[in-house]
C-alpha positions, 0 to 999 in steps of 0.5 A: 804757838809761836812760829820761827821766822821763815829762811830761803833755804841757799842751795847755789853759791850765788845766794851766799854771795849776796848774803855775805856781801851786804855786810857793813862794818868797821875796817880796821886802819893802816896800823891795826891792820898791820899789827894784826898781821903781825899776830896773826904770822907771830902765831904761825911761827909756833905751831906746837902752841897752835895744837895745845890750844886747839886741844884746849877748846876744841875748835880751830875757829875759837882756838886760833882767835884766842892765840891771836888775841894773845898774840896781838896783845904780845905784839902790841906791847913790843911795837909801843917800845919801839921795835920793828916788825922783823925784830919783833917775829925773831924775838918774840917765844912762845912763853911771851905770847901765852903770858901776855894776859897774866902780865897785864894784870901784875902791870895794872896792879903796880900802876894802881899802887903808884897811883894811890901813892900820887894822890896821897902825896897830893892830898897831904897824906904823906909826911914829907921829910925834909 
């Protein structure tokens, strides 16, 4: 018979401390810090879209990464335009942030099309007129 592994039971603080600090990881740079901040107080700016998540999934920890992913995605898109942080949160709604996964794929479809088109072109597939 197969036994499972044999844990220290934590009953103090101080064992959670040596657990959770031994950690190592990757921490995200300047920009990707900034931008998941910027997620992160996109989606506190509409909490009716926080509940209808949370009702959706069930649990607040998986429900608000979801929203923040969302959110993140629709932050990233308007900072490669150019826009500002304090112009992104006054414009940004709440129908953006939970389109922002649907809309990549319509964009990916028509990239994928022009693509096709390119090297059709390249090949000589295409009449030319002239």
């Amino acid at each position: 018979m197969t036994r499972a592994l044999e844990r220290p039971t934590t009953t103090n603080n101080d064992d959670h401390e040596e657990i959770w600090g031994s950690l190592e990881g990757e921490s995200p740079d300047g920009a990707t810090r900034q931008a998941l901040n910027l997620a992160h107080r996109a989606a506190d700016k509409f909490p009716e879209l926080a509940e209808r998540y949370r009702s959706f999934a069930g649990s607040a920890a998986i429900v608000s990464g979801v929203l923040v992913a969302l959110a993140g995605v629709a932050v990233a898109r308007r900072v490669r335009r150019g826009q500002n942080p304090d112009e992104i949160l006054d414009q940004i709604t709440s129908e953006e942030i939970e389109q922002a996964a649907t809309v990549t794929s319509r964009h990916n479809r028509i990239w994928r099309m022009v693509v096709r088109i390119a090297r059709r072109r390249s090949n000589g597939e295409l009449d030319t007129e002239a």
